[in-house]
C-alpha positions in Angstrom: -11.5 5.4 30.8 -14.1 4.1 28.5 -13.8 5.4 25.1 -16.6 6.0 21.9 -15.5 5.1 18.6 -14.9 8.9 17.5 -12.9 9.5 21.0 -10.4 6.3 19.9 -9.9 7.7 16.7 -9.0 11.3 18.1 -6.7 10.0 20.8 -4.9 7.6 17.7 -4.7 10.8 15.3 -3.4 12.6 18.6 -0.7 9.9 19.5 2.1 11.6 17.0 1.8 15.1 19.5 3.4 12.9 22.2 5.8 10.2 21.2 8.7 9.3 19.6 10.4 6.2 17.8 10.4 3.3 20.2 12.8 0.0 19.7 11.5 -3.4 18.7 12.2 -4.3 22.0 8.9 -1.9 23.0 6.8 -2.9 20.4 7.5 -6.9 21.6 6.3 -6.1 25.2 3.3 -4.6 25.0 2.5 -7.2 21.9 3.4 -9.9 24.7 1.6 -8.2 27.2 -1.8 -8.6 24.8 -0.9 -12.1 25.2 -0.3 -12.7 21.6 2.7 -14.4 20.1 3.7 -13.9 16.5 4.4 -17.6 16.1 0.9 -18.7 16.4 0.3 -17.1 12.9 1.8 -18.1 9.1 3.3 -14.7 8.3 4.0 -13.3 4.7 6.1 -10.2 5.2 5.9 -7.6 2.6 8.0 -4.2 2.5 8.5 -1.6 -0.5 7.8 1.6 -1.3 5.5 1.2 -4.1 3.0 -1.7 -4.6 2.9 -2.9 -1.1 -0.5 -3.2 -0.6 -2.0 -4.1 -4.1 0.5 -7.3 -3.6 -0.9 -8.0 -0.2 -4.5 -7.6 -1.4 -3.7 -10.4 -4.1 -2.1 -13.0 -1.8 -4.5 -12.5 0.7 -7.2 -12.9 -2.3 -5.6 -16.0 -3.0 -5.6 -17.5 0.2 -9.4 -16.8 0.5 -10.2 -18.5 -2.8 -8.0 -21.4 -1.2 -10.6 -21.3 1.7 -7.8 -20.4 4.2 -8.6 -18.3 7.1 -6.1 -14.9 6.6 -5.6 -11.5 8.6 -4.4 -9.2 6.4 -2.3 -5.6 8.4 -2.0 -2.6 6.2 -1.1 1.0 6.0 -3.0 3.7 5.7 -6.5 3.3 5.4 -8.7 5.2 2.8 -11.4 6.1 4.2 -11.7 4.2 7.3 -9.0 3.1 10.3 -10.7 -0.3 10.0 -9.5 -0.8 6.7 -6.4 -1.8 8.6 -7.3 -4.9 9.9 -8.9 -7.1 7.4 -10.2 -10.8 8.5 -11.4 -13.2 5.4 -11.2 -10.2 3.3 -13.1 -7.6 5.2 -12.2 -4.7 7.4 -13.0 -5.5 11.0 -16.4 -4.2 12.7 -16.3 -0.8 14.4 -17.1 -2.7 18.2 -13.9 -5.1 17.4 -11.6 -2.0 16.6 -13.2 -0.4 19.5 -12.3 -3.5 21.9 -9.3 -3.6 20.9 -8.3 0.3 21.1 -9.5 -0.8 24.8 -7.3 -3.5 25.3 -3.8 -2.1 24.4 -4.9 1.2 25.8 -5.1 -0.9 29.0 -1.6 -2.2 28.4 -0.3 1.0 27.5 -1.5 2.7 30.5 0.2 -0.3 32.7 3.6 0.2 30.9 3.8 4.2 31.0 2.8 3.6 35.2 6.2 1.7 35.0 7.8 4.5 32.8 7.7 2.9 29.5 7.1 5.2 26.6 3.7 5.1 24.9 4.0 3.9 21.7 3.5 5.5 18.3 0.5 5.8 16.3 1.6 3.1 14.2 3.0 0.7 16.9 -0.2 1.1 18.9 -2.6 0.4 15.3 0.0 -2.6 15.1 -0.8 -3.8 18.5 -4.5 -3.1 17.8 -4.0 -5.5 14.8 -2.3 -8.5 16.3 -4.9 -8.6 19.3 -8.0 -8.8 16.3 -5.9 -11.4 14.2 -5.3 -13.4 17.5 -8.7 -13.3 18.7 -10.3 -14.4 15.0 -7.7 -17.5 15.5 -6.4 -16.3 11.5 -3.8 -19.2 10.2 -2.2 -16.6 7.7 -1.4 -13.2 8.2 -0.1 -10.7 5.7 2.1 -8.2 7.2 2.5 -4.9 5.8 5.6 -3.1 6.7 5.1 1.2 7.4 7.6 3.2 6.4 10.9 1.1 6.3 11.3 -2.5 7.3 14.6 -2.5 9.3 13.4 -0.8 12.3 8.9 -1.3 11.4 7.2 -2.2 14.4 6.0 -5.4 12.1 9.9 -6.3 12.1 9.4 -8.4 15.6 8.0 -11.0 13.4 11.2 -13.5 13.7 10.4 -16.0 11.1 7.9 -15.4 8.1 6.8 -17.9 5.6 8.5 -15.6 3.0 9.2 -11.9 2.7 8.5 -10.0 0.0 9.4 -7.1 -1.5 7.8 -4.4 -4.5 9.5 -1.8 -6.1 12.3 0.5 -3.9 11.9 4.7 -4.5 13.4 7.3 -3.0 10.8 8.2 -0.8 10.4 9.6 2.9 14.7 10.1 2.5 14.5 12.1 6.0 13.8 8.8 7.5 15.3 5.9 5.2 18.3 7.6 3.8 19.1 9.6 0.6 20.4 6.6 -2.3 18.2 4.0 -3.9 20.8 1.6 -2.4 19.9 3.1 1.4 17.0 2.7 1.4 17.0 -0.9 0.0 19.4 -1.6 3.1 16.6 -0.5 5.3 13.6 -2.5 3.3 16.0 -5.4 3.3 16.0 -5.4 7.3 13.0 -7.6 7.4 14.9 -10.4 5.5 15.4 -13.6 8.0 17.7 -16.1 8.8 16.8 -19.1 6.0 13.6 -17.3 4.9 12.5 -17.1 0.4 12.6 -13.7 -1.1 10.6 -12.6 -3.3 11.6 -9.1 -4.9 11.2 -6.9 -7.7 14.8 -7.0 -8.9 13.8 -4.2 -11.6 16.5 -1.5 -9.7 19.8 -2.9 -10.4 21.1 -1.0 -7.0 18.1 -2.1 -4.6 18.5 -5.8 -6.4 22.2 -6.1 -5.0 21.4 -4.9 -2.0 18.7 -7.1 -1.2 20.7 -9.6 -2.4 23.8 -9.4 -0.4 21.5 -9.4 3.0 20.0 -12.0 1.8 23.0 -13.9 1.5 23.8 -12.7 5.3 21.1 -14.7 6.0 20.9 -17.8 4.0 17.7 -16.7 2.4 16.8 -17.9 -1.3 16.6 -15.2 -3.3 13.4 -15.1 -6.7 14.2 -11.7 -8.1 11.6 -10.6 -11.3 12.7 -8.6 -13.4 10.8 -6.6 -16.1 11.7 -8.7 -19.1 9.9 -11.7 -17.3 6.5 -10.2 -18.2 5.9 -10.8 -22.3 3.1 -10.0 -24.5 0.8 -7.7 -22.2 -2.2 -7.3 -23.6 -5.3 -4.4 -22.8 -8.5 -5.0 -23.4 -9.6 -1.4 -22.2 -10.4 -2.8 -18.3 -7.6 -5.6 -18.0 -4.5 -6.7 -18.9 -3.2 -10.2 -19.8 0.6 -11.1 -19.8 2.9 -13.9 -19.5 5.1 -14.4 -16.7 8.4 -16.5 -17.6 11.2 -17.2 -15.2 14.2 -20.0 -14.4 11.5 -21.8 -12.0 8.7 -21.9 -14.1 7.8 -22.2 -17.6 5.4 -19.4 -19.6 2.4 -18.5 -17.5 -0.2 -16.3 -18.8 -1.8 -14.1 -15.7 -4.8 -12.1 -16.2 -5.1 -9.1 -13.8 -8.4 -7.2 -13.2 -6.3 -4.3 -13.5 -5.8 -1.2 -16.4 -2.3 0.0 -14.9 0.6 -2.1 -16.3 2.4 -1.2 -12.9 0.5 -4.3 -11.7 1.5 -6.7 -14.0 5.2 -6.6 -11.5 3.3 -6.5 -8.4 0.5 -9.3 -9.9 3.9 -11.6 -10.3 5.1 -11.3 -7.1 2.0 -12.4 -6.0 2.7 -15.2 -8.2 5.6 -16.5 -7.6 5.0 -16.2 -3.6 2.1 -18.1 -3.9 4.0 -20.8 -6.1 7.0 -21.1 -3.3 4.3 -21.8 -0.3 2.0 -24.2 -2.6 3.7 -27.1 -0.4 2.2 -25.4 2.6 -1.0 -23.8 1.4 -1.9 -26.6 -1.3 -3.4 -24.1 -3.6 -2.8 -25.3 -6.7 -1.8 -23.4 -9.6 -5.1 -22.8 -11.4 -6.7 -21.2 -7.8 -3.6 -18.9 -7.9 -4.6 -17.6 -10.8 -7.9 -17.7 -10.4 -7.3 -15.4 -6.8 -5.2 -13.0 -8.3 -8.1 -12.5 -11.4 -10.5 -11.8 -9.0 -8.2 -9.2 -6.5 -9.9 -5.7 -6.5 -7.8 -3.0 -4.4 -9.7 0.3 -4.0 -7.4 3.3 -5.2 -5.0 2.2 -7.1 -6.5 3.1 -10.7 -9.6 2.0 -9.3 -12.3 2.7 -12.2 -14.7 4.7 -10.1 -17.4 5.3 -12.6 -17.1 4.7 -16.5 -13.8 6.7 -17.9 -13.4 8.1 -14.1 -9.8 6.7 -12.1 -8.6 7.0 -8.8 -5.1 6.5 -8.5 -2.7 7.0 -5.0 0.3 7.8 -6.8 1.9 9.5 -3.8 5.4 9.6 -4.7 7.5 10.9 -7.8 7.9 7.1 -9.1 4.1 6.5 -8.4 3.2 9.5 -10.8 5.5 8.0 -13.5 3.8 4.6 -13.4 0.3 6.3 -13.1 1.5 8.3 -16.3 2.0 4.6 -18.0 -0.8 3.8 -17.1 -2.8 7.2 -18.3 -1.1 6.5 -22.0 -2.6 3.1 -22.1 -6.4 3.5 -21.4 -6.8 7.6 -22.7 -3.6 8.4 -24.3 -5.5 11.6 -26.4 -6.6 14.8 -24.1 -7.7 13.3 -20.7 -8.9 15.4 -17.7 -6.7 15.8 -14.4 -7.9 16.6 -10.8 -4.9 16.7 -8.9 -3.9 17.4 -4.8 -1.2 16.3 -2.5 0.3 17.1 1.1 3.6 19.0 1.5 5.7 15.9 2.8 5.5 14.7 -0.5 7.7 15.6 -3.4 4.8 17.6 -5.4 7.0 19.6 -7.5 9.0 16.8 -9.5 5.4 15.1 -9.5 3.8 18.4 -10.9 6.8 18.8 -13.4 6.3 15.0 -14.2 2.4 15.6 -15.1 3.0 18.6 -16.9 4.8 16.9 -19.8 1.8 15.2 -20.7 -1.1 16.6 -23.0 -3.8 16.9 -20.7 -7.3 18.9 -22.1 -7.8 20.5 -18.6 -6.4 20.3 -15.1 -8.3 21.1 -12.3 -6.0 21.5 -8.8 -7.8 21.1 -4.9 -6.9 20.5 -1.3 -7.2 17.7 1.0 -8.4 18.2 4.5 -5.6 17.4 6.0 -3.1 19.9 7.6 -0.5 18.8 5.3 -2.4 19.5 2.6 -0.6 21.6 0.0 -3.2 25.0 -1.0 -4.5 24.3 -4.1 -3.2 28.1 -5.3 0.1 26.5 -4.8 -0.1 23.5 -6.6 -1.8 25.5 -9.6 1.4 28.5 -9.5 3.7 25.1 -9.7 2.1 24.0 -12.4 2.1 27.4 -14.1 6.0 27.8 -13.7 6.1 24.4 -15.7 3.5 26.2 -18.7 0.4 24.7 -17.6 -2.8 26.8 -16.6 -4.8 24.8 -13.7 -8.0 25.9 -12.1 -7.9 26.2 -8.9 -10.8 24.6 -6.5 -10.1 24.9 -2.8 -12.9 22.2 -2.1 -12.8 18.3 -3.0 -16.2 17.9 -3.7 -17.0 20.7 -5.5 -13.8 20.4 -7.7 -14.3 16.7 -8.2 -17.8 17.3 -9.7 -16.6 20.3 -11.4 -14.1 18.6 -13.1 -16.8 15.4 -14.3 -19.5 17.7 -15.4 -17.3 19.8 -17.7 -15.4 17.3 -19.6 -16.7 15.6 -22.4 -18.5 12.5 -21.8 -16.3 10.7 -23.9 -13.0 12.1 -21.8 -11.3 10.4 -19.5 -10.7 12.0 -15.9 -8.2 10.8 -13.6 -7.9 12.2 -10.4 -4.5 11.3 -8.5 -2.1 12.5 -5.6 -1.7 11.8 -2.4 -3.9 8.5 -1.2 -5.3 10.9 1.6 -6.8 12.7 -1.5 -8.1 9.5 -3.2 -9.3 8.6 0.3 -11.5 11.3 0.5 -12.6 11.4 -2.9 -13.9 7.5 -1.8 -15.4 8.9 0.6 -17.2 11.9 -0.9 -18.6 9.7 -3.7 -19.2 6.6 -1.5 -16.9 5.0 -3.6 -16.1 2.5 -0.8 -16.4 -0.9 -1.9 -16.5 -1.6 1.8 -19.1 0.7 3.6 
C-alpha cells in the first residue's frame, strides 16, 4: 500500500487502537530487519522525566559546533512528527519521513504475516528513526528515552558512549511505579555494563538508586548536585553561572536561557561533553561555546517580547516554570493555561494558584485528552482564583496578549501539546 504523508501520519496516530507493549526482543527484530545495527552509531543515552530533551538539544548543539555529523531521536514533537528525527540539527524532510514510514511498514507487514505483533506507536517512530540515522551515515546519535528507560524501545542500544540522566518526578506512576525511588529503578535500566553516568543527583532517593545500579554494572558514576551551580546571574534573557565539581575546577557557563531549571540540565550537558572530549576532541571553549548557542523551542521559549512558552507538563515542571516566572516578571504577570486529563492538573492548578497572577485566562487543546477549559477554570476557582474561560486556542491566546498591558508579561504553559499548538497557531516554529 502506498501511503501520502497525511495517510502515514493517521495510521501512526491510529497505531495505539491496536497494540500493546512489546519486549525488546520485538523492537531488536524488526530494527534488524531494516538492516540497521545500533553499533554502527556513537550513542549518548539520555532518560528522565524532566529536562530530557533541552539536554539532548545542547549536546547535539555541541557536537555540530564540533563539525560532527549527529542524529538526534526525541519525544514528542511540537508541532510536527519530523521534529523527531533531527540530522545536523534539523528535522528530517517530509519525503525521508515518508520513506521511511514505507520501509518499516514493509517490515511490519512481513512480521505480523508470521504472527509477530505490530509494534507501538512509539516502537515503530523508533524504527522510523534508526532507518533515517542509518541512511544519513550519522557518527553520533542522541537517544531520547519515552516514557521509562528499563523497558524503552531505545533500551536495545547495548553499549552507549555515556548515559545520562535529568531530573526524576513522579510522573506517568500507572506505568513507572508510585515512589521517587521506583521510578529511578526504571530510568536507571538504561545504565550498562562499564558505561559513565551522568545524573542529576539533586533527589537524594533517585541519586541512590541510580547509584546502586550503577555499581551493578561497573559504571562511573558524575552526579551534580545543586550546590555545584554558584553565582547565577540574569540579565533579563540569559543566565550566567558557575559550575564547580571534584573533576573540574570553577567554570562559568552562559545559557541562552531565562529559566534557572536549565542551569542543572546546561551542566549535564557539560560535564558529558567533558567525559567524551577524548573521543570527540571538542575542546572545552567549543563546549561552551555549543551550549551558548543551543535554542530549544518550548521550554520558556521567548515567543515575542514579554510573551513565554513553557511545556511544564508535570506537577514538578510547573514548580520550576514558577522559578522561573519569579525571576523575569515576579510583579502581576498574565497566565494562559491548558492541559490533558492524564496529567496531574489539579496539584499543578493548586501550584499556580499561589502565585499573584493579574489575570488568568484558561483554553483547550485539540486533543481528546484535552481537559474542557470550564473544568480547569472551576479548579482554579475551588483554589480562590477567578479564570476566564476560552474554549479556543487561538482566540484565547490573542485574547489574553491584547488585553494585558504592554508592559506585562504573559506566559502561557501546560501540557507541551498545548505549547505545540500555540507554535503552531503563531508560526512560532523556528523550524517551518
Amino acid at each position: 500500500m502506498e501511503f501520502t504523508y497525511e495517510e502515514a501520519v493517521a495510521y501512526l496516530y491510529d497505531t495505539p487502537k491496536f497494540t500493546t507493549k512489546n519486549g525488546l526482543e520485538h523492537t531488536e527484530e524488526l530494527v534488524r530487519r531494516l538492516g540497521v545495527d545500533s553499533k554502527q552509531f556513537k550513542i549518548i543515552h539520555v532518560a528522565g522525566s524532566n529536562g530530557k530533551g533541552s539536554v539532548c538539544s545542547a549536546i547535539n548543539e555541541v557536537l555540530i559546533q564540533g563539525n560532527k555529523r549527529t542524529g538526534m531521536f526525541i519525544s514528542p514533537h511540537l508541532v510536527n512528527m519530523e521534529e523527531r528525527f533531527c540530522v545536523d540539527g534539523r528535522p528530517c524532510k517530509r519525503g525521508q519521513f515518508l520513506e521511511a514510514f514505507r520501509e518499516v511498514y514493509r517490515r511490519v507487514e512481513q512480521m505480523q504475516e508470521e504472527g509477530l505483533a505490530h509494534p507501538t506507536f512509539f516502537e515503530y517512530l523508533f524504527a522510523m528513526g534508526m532507518w533515517i540515522f542509518s541512511r544519513e551515515q550519522v557518527e553520533y546519535l542522541i537517544l531520547e528515552t519515552g516514557l521509562g528507560g528499563r523497558k524503552d524501545c531505545t533500551n536495545i542500544v547495548e553499549h552507549p558512549l555515556i548515559t545520562v540522566i535529568t531530573s526524576i518526578s513522579l510522573e506517568h506512576t500507572e506505568y513507572l511505579g508510585t515512589t521517587i525511588a521506583e521510578i529511578a529503578g526504571e530510568k536507571a535500566g538504561i545504565i550498562k555494563e562499564g558505561v559513565p553516568v551522568v545524573y542529576d543527583a539533586s533527589s537524594q532517593e533517585a541519586a541512590k538508586v541510580i547509584g546502586e545500579r550503577a555499581c551493578e554494572k561497573n559504571a562511573k558514576t558524575y552526579g551534580i548536585l545543586p550546590k555545584s551551580l554558584k553565582f547565577p546571574k540574569f540579565n533579563g534573557k540569559n543566565i550566567d553561572f558557575y559550575y564547580g565539581s571534584d573533576y573540574d575546577v570553577d567554570t562559568r557557563i552562559s545559557i541562552p536561557f531565562a529559566a534557572p531549571y536549565q542551569m542543572m540540565n546546561m551542566a549535564l550537558v557539560y560535564q558529558t561533553m567533558m567525559l567524551l572530549e577524548k573521543d570527540t576532541e571538542i575542546p572545552k571553549e567549543e563546549v561552551l561555546k555549543g551550549i551558548a548557542h543551543t535554542r530549544w523551542q518550548g521550554r520558556m521559549q521567548e515567543l515575542e517580547e514579554n510573551i513565554y512558552l513553557d511545556g511544564a507538563h508535570n506537577v514538578d515542571g510547573v514548580k520550576s516554570f514558577l522559578e522561573a516566572v519569579r525571576w523575569i516578571q515576579p510583579y502581576h504577570p498574565v497566565l494562559l493555561f491548558s492541559m490533558v486529563r492524564d496529567k496531574d492538573y489539579g496539584e499543578a492548578i493548586r501550584l499556580l494558584a499561589q502565585e499573584d497572577w493579574e489575570r488568568i485566562y484558561v483554553t483547550q487543546v485539540r486533543d481528546e485528552r484535552g481537559v474542557s477549559a470550564r473544568e480547569l477554570a472551576e479548579v482554579f476557582q475551588s483554589e480562590g482564583k477567578e479564570a476566564v474561560v476560552i474554549e479556543d486556542c487561538k482566540e484565547a491566546f490573542l485574547t489574553a496578549r491584547e488585553e494585558r498591558n504592554q508592559k506585562q508579561t504573559l506566559f502561557c504553559t501546560g501540557s507541551l501539546y498545548f505549547v505545540g499548538e500555540l507554535l503552531s497557531l503563531t508560526g512560532g516554529n523556528e523550524d517551518d
